[in-house]
Predicted model as a PDB file, atoms N, CA, C, CB and O in Angstrom, pLDDT in the B-factor column:
MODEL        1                                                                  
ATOM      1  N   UNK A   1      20.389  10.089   7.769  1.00 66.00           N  
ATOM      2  CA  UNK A   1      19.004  10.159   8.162  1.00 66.00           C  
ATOM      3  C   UNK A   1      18.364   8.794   7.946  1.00 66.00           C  
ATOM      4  CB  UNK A   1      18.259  11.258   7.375  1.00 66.00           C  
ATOM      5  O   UNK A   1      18.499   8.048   6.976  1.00 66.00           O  
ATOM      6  N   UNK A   2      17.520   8.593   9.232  1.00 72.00           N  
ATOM      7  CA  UNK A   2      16.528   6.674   9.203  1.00 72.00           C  
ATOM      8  C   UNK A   2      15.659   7.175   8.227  1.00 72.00           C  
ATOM      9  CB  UNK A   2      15.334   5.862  10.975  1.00 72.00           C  
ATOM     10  O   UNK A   2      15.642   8.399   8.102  1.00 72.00           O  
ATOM     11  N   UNK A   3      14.851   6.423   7.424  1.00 65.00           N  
ATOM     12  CA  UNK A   3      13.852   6.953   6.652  1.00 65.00           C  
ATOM     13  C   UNK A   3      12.434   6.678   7.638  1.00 65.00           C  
ATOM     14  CB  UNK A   3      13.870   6.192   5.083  1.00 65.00           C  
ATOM     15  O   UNK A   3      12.990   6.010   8.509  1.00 65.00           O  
ATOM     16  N   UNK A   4      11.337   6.729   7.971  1.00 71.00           N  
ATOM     17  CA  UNK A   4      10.528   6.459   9.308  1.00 71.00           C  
ATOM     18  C   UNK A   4       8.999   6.295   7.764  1.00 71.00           C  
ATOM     19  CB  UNK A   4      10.524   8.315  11.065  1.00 71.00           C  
ATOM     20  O   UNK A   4       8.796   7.141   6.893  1.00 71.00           O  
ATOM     21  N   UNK A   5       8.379   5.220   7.912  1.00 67.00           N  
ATOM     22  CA  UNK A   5       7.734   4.221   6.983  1.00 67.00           C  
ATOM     23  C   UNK A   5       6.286   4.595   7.624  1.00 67.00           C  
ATOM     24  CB  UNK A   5       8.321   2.425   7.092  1.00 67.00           C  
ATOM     25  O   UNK A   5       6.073   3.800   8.539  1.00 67.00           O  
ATOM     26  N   UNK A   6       5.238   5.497   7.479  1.00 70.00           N  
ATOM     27  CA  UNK A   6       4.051   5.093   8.226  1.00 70.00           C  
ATOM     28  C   UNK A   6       3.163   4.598   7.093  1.00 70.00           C  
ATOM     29  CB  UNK A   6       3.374   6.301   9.130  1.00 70.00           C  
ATOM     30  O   UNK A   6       3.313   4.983   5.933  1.00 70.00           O  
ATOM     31  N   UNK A   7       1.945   3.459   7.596  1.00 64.00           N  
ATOM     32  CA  UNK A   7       1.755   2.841   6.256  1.00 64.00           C  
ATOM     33  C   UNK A   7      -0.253   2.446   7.631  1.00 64.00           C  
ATOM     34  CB  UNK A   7       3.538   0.983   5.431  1.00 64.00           C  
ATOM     35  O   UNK A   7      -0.375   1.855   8.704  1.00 64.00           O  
ATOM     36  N   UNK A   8      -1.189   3.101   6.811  1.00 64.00           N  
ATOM     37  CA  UNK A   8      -2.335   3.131   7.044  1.00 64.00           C  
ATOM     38  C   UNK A   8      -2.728   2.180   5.918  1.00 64.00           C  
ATOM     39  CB  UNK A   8      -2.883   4.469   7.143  1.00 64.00           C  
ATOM     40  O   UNK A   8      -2.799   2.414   4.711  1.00 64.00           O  
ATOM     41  N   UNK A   9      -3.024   0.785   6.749  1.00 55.00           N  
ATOM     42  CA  UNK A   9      -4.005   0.072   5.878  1.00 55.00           C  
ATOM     43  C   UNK A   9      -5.700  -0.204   5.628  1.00 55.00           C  
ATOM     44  CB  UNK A   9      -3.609  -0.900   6.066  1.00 55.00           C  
ATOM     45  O   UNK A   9      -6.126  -1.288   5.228  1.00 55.00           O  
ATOM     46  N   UNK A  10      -6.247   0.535   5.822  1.00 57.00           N  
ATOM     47  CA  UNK A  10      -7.529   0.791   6.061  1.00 57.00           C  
ATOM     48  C   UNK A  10      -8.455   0.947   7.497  1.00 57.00           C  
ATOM     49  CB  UNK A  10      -7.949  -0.091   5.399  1.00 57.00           C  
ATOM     50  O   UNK A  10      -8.660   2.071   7.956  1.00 57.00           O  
ATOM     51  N   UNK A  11      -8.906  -0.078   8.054  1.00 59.00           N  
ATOM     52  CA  UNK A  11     -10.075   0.345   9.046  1.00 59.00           C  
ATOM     53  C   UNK A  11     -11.077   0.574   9.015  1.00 59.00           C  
ATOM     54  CB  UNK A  11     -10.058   1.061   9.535  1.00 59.00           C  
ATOM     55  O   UNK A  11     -11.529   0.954  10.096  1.00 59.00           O  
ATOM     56  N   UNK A  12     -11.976   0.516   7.945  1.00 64.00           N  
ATOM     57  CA  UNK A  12     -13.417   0.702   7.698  1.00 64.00           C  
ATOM     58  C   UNK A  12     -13.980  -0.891   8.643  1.00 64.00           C  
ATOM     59  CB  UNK A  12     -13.805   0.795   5.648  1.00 64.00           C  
ATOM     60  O   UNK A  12     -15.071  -1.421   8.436  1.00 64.00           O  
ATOM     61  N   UNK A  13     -13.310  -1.228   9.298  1.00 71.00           N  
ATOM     62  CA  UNK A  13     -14.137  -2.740   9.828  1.00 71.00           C  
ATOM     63  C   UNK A  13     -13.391  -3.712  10.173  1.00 71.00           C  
ATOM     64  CB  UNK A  13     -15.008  -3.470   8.817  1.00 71.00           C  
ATOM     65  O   UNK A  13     -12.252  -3.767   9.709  1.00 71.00           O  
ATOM     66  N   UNK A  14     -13.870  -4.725  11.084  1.00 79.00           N  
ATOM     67  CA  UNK A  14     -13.052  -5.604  11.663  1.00 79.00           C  
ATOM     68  C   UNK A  14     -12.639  -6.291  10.848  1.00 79.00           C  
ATOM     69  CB  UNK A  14     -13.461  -6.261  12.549  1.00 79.00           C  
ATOM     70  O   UNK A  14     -13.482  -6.633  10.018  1.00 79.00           O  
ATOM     71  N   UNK A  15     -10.809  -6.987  10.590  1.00 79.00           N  
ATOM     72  CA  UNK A  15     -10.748  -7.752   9.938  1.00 79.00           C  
ATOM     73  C   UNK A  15     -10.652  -9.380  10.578  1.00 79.00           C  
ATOM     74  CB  UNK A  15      -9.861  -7.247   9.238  1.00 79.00           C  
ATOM     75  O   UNK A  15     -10.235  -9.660  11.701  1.00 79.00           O  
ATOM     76  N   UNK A  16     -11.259 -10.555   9.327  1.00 86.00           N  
ATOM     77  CA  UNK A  16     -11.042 -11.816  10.192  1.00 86.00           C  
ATOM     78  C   UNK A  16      -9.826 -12.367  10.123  1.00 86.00           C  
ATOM     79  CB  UNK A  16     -11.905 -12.856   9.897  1.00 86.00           C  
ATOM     80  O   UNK A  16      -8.987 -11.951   9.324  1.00 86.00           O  
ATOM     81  N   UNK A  17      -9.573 -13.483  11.052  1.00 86.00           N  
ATOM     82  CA  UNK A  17      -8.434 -14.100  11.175  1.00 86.00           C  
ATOM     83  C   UNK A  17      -8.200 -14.428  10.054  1.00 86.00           C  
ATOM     84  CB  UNK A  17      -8.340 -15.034  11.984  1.00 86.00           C  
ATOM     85  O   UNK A  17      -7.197 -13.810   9.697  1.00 86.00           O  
ATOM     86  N   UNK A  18      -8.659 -15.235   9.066  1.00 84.00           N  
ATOM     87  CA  UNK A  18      -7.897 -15.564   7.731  1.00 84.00           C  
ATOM     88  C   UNK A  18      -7.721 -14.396   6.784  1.00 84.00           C  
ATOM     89  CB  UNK A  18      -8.650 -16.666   6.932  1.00 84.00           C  
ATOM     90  O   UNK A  18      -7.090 -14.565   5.740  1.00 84.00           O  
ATOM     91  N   UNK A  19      -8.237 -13.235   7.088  1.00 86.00           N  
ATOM     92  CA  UNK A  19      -7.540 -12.708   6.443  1.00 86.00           C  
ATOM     93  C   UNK A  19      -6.569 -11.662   6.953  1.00 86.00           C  
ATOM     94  CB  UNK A  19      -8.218 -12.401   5.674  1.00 86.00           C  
ATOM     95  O   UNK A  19      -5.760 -10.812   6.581  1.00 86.00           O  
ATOM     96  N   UNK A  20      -6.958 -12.056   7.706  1.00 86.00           N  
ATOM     97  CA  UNK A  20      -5.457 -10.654   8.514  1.00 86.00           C  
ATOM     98  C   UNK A  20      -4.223 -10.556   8.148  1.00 86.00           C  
ATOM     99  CB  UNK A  20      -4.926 -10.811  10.091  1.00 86.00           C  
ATOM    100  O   UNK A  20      -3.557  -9.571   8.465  1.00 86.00           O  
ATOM    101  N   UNK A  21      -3.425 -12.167   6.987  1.00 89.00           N  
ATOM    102  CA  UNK A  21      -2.311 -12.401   6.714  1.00 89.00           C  
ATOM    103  C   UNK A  21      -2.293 -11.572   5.432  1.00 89.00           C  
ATOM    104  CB  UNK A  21      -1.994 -13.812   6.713  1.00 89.00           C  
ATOM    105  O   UNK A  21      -1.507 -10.626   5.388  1.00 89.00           O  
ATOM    106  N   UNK A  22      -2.960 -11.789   4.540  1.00 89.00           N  
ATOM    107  CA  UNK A  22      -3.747 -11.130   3.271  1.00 89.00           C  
ATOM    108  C   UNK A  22      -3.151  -9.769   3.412  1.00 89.00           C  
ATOM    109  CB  UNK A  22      -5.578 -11.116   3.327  1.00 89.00           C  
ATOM    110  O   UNK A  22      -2.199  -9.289   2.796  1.00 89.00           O  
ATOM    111  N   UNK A  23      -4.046  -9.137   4.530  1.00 85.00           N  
ATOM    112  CA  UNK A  23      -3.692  -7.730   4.517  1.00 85.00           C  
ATOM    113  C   UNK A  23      -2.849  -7.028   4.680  1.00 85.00           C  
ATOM    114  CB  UNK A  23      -4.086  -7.269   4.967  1.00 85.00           C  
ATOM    115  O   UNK A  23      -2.614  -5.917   4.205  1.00 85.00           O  
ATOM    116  N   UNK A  24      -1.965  -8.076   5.868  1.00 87.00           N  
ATOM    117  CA  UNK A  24      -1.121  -7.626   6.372  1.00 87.00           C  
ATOM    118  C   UNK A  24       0.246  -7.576   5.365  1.00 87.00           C  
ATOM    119  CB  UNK A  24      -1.102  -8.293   7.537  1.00 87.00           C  
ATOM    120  O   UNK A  24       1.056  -6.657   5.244  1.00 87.00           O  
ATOM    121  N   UNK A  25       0.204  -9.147   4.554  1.00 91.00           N  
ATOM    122  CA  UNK A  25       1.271  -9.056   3.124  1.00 91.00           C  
ATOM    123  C   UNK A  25       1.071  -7.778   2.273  1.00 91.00           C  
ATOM    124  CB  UNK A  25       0.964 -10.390   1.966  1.00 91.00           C  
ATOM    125  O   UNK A  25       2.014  -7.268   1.668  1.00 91.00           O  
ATOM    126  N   UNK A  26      -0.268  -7.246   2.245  1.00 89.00           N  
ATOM    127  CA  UNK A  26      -0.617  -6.250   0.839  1.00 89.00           C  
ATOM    128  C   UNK A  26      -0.054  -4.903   1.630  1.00 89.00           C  
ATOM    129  CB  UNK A  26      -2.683  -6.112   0.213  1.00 89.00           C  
ATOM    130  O   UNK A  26       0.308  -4.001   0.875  1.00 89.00           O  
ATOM    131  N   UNK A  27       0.068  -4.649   3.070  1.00 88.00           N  
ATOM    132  CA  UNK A  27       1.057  -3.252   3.414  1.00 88.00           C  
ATOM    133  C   UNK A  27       1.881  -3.430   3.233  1.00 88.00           C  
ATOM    134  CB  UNK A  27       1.286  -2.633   4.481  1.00 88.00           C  
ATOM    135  O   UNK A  27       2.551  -2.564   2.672  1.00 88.00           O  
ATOM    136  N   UNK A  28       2.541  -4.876   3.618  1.00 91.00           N  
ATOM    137  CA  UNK A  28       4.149  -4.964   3.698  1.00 91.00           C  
ATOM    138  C   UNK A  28       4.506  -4.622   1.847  1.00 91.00           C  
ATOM    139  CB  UNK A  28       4.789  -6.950   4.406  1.00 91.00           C  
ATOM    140  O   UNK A  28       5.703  -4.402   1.659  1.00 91.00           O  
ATOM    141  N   UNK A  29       4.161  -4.599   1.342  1.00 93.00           N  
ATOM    142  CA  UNK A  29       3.768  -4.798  -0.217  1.00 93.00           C  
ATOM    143  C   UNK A  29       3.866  -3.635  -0.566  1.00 93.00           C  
ATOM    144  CB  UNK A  29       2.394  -5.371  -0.658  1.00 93.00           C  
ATOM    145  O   UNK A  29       4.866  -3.325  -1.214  1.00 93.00           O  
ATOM    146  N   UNK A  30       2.951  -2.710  -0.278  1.00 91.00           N  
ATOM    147  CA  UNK A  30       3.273  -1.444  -0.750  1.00 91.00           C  
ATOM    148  C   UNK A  30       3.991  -0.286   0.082  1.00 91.00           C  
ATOM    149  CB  UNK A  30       2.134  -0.996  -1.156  1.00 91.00           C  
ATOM    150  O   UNK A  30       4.174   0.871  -0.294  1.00 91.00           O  
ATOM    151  N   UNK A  31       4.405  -0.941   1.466  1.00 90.00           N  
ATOM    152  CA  UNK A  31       5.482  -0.138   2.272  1.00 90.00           C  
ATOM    153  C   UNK A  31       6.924  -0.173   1.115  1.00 90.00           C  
ATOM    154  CB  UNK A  31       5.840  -1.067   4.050  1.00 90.00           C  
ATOM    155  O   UNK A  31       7.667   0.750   0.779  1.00 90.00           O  
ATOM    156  N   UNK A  32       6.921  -1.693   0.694  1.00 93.00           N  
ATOM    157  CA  UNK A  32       8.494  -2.006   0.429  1.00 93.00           C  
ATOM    158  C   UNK A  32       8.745  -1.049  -1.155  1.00 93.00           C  
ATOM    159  CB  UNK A  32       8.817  -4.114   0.212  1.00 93.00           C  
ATOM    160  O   UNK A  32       9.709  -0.517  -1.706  1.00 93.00           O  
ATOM    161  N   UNK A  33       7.038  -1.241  -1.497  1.00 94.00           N  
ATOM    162  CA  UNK A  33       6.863  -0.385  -3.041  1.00 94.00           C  
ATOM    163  C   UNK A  33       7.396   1.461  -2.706  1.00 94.00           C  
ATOM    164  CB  UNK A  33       4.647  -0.451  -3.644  1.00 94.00           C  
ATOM    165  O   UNK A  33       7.972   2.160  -3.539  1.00 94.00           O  
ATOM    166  N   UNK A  34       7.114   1.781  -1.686  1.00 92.00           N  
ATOM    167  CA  UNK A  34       7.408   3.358  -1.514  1.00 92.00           C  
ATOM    168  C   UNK A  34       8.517   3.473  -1.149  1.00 92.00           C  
ATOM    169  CB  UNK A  34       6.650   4.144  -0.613  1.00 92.00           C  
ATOM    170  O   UNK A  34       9.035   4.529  -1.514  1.00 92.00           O  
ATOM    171  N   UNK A  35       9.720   2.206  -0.009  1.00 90.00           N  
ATOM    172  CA  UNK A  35      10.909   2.536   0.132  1.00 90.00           C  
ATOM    173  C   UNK A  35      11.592   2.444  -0.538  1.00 90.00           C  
ATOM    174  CB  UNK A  35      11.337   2.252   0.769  1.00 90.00           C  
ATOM    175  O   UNK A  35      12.677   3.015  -0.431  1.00 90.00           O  
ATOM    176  N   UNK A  36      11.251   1.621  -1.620  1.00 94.00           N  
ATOM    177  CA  UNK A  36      12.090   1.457  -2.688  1.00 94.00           C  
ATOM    178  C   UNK A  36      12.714   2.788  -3.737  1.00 94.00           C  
ATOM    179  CB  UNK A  36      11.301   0.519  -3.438  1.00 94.00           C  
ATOM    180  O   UNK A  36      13.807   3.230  -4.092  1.00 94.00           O  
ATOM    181  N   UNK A  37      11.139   3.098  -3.966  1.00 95.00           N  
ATOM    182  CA  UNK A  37      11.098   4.327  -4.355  1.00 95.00           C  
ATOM    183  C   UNK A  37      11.834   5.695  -3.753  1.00 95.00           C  
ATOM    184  CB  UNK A  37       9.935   4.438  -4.340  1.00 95.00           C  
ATOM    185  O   UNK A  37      12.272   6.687  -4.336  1.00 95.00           O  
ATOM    186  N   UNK A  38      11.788   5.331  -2.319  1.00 91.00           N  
ATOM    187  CA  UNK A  38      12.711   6.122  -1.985  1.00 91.00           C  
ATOM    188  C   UNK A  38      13.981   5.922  -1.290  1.00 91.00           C  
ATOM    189  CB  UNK A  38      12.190   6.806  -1.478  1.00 91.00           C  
ATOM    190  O   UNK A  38      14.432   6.644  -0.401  1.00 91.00           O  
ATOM    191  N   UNK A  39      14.554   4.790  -1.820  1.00 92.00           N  
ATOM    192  CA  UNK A  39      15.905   4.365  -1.823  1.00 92.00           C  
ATOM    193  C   UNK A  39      16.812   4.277  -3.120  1.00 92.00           C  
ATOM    194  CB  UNK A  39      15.862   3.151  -1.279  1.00 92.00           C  
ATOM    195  O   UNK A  39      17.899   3.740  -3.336  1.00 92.00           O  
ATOM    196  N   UNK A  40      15.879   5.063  -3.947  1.00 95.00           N  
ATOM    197  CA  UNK A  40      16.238   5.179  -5.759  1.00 95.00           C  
ATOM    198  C   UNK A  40      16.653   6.239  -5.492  1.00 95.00           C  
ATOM    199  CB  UNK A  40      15.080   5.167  -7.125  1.00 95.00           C  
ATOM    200  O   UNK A  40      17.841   6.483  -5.707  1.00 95.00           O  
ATOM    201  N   UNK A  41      15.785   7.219  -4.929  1.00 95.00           N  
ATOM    202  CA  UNK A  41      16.448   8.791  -5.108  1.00 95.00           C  
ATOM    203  C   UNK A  41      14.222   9.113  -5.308  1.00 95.00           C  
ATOM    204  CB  UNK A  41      18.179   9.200  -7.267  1.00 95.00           C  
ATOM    205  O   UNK A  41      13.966  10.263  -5.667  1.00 95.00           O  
ATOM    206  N   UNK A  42      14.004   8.955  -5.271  1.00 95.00           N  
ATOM    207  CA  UNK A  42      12.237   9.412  -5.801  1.00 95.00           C  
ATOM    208  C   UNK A  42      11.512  10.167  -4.582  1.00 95.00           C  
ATOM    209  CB  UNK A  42      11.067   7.783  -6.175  1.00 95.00           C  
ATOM    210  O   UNK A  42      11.457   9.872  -3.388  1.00 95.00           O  
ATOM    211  N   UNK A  43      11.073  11.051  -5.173  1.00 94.00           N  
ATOM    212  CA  UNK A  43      10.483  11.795  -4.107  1.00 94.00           C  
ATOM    213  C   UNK A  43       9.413  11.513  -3.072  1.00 94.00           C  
ATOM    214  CB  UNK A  43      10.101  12.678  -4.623  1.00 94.00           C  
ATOM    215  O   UNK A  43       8.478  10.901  -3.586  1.00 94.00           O  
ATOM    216  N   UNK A  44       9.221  11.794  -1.597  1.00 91.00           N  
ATOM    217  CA  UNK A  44       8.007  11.896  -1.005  1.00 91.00           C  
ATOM    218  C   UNK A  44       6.788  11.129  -1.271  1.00 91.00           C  
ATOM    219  CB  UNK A  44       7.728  12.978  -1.139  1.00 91.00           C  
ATOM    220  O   UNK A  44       6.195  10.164  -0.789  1.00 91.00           O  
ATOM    221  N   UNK A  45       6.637  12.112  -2.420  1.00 94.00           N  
ATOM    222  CA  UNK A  45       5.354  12.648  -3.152  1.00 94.00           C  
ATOM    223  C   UNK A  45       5.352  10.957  -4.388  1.00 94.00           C  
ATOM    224  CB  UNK A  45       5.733  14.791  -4.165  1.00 94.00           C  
ATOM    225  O   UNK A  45       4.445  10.171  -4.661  1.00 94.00           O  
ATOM    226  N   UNK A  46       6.209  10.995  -4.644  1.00 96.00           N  
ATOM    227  CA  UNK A  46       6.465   9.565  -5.685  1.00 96.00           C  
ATOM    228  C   UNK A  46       6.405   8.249  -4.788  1.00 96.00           C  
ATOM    229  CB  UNK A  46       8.189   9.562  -6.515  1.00 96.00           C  
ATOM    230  O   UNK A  46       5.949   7.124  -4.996  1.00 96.00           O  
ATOM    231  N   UNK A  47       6.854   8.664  -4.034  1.00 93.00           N  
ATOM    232  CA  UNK A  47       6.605   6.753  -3.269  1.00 93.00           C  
ATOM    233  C   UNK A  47       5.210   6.698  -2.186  1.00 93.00           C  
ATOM    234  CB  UNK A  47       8.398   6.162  -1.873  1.00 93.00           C  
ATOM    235  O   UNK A  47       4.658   5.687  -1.754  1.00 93.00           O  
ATOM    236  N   UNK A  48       4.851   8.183  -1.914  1.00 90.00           N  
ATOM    237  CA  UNK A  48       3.569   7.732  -1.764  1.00 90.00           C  
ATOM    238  C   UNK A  48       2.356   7.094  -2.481  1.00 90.00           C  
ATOM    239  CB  UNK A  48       3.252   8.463  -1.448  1.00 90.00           C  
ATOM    240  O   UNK A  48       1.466   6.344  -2.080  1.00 90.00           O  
ATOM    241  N   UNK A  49       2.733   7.858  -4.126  1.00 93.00           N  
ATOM    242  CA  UNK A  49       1.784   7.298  -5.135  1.00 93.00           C  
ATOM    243  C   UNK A  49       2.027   5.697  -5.432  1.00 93.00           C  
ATOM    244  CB  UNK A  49       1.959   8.153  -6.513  1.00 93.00           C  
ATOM    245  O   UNK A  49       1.259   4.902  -5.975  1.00 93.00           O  
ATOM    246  N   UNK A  50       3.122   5.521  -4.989  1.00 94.00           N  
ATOM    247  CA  UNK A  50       3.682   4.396  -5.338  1.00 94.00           C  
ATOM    248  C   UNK A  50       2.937   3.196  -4.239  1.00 94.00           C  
ATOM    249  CB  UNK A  50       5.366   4.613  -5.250  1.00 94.00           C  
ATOM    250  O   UNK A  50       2.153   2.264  -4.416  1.00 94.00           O  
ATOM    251  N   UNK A  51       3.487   3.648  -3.305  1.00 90.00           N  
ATOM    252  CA  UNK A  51       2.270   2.670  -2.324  1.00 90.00           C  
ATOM    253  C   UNK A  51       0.981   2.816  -2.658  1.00 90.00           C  
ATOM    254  CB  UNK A  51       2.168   3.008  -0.749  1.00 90.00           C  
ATOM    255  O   UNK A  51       0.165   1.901  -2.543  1.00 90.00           O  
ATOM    256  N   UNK A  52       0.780   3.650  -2.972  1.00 88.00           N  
ATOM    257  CA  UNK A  52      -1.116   4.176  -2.629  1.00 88.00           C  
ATOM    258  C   UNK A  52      -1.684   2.935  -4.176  1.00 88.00           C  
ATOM    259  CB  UNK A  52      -1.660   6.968  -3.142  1.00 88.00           C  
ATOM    260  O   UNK A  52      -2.753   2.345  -4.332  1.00 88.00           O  
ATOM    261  N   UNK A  53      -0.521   2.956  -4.987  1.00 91.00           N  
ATOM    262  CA  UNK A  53      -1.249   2.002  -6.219  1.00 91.00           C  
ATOM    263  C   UNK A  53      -0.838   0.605  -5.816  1.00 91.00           C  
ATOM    264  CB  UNK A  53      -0.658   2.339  -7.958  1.00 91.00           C  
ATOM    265  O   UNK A  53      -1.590  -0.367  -5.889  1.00 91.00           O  
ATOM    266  N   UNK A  54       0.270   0.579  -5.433  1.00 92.00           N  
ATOM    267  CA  UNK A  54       0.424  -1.285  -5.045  1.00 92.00           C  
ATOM    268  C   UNK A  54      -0.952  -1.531  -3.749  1.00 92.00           C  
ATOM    269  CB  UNK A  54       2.606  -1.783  -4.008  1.00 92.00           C  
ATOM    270  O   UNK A  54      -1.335  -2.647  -3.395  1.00 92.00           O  
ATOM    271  N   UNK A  55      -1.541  -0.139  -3.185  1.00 88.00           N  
ATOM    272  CA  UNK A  55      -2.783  -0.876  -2.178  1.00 88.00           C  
ATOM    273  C   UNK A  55      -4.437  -1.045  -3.153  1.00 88.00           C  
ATOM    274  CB  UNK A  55      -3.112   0.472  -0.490  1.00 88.00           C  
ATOM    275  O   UNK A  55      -5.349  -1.853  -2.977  1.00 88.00           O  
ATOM    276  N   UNK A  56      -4.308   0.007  -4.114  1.00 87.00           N  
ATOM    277  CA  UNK A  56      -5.066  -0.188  -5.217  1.00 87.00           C  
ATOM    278  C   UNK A  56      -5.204  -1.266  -5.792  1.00 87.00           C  
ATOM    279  CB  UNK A  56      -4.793   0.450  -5.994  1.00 87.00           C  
ATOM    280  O   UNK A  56      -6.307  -1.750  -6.047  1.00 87.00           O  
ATOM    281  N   UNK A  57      -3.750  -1.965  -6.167  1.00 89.00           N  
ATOM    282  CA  UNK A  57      -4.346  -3.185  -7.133  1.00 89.00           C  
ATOM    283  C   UNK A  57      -4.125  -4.038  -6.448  1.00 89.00           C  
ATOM    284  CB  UNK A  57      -3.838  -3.530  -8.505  1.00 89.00           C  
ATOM    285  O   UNK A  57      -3.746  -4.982  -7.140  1.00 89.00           O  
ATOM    286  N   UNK A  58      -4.141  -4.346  -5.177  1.00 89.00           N  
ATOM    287  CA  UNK A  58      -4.496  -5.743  -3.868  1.00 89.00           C  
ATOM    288  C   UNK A  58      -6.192  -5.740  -4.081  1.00 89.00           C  
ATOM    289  CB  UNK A  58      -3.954  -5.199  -1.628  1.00 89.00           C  
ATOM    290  O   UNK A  58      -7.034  -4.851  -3.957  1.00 89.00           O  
ATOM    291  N   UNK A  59      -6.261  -6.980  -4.411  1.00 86.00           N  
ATOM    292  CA  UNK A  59      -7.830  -7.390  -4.175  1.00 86.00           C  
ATOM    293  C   UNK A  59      -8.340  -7.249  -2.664  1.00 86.00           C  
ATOM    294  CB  UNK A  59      -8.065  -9.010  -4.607  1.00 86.00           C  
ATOM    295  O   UNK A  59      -9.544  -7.173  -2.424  1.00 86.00           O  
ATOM    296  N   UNK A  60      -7.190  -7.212  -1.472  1.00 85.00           N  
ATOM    297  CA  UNK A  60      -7.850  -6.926  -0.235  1.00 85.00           C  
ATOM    298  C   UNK A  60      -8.034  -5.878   0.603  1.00 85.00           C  
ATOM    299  CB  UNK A  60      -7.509  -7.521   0.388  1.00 85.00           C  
ATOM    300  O   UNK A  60      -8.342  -5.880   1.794  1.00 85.00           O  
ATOM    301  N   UNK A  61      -7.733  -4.651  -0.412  1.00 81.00           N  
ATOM    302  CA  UNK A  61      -8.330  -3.704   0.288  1.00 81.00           C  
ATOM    303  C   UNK A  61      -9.672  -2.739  -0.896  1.00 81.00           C  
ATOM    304  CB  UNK A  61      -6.896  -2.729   0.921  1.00 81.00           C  
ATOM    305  O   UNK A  61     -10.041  -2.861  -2.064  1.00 81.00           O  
ATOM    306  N   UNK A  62      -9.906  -2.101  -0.084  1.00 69.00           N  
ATOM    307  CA  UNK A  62     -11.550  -1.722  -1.367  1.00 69.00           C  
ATOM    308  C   UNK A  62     -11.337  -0.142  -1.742  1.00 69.00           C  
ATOM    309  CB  UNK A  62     -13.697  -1.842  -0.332  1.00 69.00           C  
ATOM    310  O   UNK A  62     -11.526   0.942  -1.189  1.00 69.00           O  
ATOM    311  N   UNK A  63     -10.735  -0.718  -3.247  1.00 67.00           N  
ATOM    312  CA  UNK A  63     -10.266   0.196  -4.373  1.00 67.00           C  
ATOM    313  C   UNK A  63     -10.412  -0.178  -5.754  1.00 67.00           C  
ATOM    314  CB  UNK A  63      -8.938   0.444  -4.241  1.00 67.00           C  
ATOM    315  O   UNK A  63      -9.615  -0.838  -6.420  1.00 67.00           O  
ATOM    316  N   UNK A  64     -11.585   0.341  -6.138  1.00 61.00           N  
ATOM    317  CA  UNK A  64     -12.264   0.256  -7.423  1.00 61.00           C  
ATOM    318  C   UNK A  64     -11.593   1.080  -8.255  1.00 61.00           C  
ATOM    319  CB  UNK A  64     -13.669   0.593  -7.410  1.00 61.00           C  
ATOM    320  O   UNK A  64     -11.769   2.265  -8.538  1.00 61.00           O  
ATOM    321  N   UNK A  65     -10.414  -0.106  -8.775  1.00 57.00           N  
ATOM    322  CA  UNK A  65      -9.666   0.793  -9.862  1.00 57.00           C  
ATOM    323  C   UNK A  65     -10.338   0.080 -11.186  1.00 57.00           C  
ATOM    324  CB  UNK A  65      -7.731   0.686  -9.805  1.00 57.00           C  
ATOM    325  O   UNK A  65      -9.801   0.552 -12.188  1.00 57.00           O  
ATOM    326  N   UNK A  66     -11.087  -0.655 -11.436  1.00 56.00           N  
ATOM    327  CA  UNK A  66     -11.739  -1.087 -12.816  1.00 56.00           C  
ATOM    328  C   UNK A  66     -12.603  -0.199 -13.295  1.00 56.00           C  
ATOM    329  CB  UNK A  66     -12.478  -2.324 -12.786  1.00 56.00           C  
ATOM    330  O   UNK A  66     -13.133  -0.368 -14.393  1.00 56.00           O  
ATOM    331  N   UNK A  67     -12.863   0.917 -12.486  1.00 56.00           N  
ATOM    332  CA  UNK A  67     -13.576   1.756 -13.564  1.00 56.00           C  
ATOM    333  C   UNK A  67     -12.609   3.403 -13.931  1.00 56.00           C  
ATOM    334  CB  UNK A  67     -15.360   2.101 -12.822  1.00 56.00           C  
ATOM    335  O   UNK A  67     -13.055   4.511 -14.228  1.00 56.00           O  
ATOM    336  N   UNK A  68     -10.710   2.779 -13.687  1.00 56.00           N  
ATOM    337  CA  UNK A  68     -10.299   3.869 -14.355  1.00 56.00           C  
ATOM    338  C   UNK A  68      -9.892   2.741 -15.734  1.00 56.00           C  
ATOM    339  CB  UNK A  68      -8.970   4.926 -13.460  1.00 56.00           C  
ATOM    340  O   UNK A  68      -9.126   3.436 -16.401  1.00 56.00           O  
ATOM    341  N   UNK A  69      -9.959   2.067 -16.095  1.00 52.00           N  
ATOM    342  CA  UNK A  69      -9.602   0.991 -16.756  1.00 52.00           C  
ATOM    343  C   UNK A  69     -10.161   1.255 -18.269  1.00 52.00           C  
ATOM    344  CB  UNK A  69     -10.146  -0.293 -16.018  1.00 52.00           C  
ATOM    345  O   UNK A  69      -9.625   0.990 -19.345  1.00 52.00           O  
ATOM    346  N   UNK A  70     -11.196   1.759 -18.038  1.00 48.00           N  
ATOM    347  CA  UNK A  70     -12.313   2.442 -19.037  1.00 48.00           C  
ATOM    348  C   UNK A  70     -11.768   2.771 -20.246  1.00 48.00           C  
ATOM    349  CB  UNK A  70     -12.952   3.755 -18.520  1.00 48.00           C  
ATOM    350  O   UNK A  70     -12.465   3.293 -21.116  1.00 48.00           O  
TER     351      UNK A  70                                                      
ENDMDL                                                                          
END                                                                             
């Protein structure tokens, strides 16, 4: 079985040219964080969390994790 990668990086708004590279590194970033995860043996459910926090702690997408930090 292919493993098939879908990876939603936000959309709340146009992004600009300088940063489009930014963003585009911080999916590739947490795509590679969830296949990994599921090229270990980790579930679904585990490499989604797994991406969903490598897009959390990218400064370029908008995820206010400093107030679980608390």
């Amino acid at each position: 079985m292919n493993p098939i990668v879908v990876v939603h990086g936000g959309g709340a708004g146009p992004i600009s040219k300088d940063r489009k590279e930014r963003v585009h590194q911080g999916m590739v970033r947490a795509a590679t964080v969830g296949y990994g995860i599921l090229r270990e043996g980790g579930s679904a459910v585990d490499a989604v969390e797994g991406a969903v926090v490598a897009l959390e702690d990218d400064p370029e997408f908008n995820a206010d994790t400093s107030l679980l930090s608390d």
